[in-house]
N, C-alpha and C positions, 0 to 999 in steps of 0.2 A: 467767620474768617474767610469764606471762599467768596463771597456778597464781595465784604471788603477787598478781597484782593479784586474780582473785577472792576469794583469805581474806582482801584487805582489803577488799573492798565488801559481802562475806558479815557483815564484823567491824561495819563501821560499819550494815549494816542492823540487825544483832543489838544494837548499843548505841543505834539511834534508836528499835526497836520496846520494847526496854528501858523506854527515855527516856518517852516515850508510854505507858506501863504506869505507871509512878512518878507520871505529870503528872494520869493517869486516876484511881488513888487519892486523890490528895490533894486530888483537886478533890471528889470523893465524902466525902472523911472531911472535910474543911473544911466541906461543906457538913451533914452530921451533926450534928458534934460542935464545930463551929466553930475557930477556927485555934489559940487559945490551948489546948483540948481536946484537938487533937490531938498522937499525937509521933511523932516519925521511926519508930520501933518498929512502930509502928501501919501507917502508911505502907509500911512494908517490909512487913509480911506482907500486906497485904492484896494488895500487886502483888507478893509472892510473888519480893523479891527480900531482899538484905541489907539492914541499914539503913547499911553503908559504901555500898554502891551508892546507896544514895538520895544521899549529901552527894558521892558522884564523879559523878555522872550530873546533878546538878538541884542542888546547892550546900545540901541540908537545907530545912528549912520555908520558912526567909527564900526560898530561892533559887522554891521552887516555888512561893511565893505572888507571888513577880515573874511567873512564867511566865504563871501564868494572867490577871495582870493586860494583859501584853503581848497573848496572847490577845483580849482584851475592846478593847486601845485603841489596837495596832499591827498588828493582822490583817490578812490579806489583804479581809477586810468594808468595812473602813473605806477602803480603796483602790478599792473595788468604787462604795461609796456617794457618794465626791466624784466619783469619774470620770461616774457614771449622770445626777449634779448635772450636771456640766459637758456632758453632753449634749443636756440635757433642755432644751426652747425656750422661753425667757419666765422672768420671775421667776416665777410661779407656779405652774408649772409646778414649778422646781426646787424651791420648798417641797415642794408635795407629792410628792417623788420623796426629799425628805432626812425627808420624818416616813414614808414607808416602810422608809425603811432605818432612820431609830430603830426599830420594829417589827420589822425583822429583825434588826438588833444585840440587841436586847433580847430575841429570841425565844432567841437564839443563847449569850447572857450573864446575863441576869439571875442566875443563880446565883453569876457570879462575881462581879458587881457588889454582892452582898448579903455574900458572902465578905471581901473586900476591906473594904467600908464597915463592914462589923460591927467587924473584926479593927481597923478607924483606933482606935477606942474604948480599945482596950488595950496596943495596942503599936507603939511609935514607928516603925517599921519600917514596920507596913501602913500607919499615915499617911502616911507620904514616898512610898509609891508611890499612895495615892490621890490625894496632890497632883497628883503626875506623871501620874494618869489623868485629871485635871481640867484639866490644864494641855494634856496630847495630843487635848481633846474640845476645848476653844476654839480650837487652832492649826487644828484639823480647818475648825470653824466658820470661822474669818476664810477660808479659802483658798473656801470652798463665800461667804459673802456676798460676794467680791470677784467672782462669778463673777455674782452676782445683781447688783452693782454695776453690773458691761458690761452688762445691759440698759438702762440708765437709771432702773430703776423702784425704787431704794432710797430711801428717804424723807430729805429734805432734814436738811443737819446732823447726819445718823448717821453716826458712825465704820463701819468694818469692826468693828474690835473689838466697840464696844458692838451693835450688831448682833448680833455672835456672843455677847455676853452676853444679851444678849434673848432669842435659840432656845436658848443652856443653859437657860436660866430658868425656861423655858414647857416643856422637852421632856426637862428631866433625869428619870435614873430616878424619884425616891422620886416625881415628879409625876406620870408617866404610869402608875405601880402602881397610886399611890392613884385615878384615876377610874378606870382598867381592873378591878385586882381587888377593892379597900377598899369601892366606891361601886357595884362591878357593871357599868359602864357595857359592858366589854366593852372591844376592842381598837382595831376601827374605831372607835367612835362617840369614845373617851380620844384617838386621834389626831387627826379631823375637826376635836376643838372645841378641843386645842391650836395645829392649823395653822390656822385661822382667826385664834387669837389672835396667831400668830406675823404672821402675814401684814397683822394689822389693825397691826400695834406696829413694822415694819419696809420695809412695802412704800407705794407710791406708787400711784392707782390711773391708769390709761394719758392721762387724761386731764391730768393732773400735782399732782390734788389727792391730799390725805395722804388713805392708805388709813384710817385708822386715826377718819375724821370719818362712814365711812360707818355704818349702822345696823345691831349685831352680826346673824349670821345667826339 
């Protein structure tokens, strides 16, 4: 029994290190030759397995371009970034502790984020799950302004939602690329002068006037 039990935990290490070899390719050749570019063929040699492994292990292109989206918008990151939210004292606080972890998400994803969004362009499949990654970044947001809500300091007559439609807004990728790398500005300075604009568009200043009347920094 104990033989057995090792050739199966031997087995299932052997097809998750697999797994992670096929997931490592296709995020490399995606990012190459972009999704429609690439084919399982390709895929397979280059993680140096079958291309039947590739559709048993990760379900074919479709399947691996979920993974990696999962990756980017159901990771352990994203678990990481509302909990540190919910830790962190004050609304403002918690802004700036959710435009760090856009910077680490992004640091961590931009490749797949660019994979993903390119591939929506041509095939119906990456757009349903970009939906679904636009859909998993706003549930994210409501849970993270519901937390800024318990301080009292949300700006009068904002939803949760629209809230979290304001920090998409202000913080989604194509916006923090273009002043980071398109403008130069760099990474701190693209995040400062979006959390500023988040925080003038959303928050309350402690006194209970709308932050958003004060005079930009």
């Amino acid at each position: 029994m104990a033989e057995q039990e090792h050739f199966q935990d031997r087995r299932h290490e052997y097809a998750e290190a697999t797994r992670r070899d096929v997931v490592a390719a296709a995020r490399e050749l995606f990012g190459e030759k972009g999704y429609a570019g690439t084919t399982v063929d390709q895929i397979a040699r280059r993680a140096r397995v079958s291309p039947a492994t590739v559709y048993a292990q990760c379900d074919g292109k479709q399947g691996l371009l979920k993974t990696l989206m999962d990756t980017w918008t159901a990771g352990a990151l994203v678990g990481e970034i509302i909990e540190a939210c919910a830790t962190a004292e004050g609304a403002t606080e918690k802004a700036r502790v959710l435009a760090d972890g856009y910077v680490t998400l992004y640091d961590a994803s931009s490749d797949i984020i660019k994979i993903v969004t390119d591939a929506s362009f041509s095939a119906p499949v990456a757009a349903e799950f970009l939906t679904t990654a636009n859909d998993r970044h706003l549930a994210a947001l409501v849970q993270i302004v519901g937390q800024i809500r318990e301080t009292g300091q949300l700006a009068d007559g904002l939803s949760d939602e629209d809230a979290a439609r304001i920090i998409f807004f202000y913080f989604r990728f194509e916006q923090f690329s273009l002043l980071a790398d398109t403008f130069g500005w760099g990474k701190r300075r693209a995040r400062d002068w979006i959390c500023e604009r988040v925080e003038a568009a959303i928050l309350r200043d402690v006194d209970g006037a709308p932050a958003a009347t004060r005079a930009p920094g």
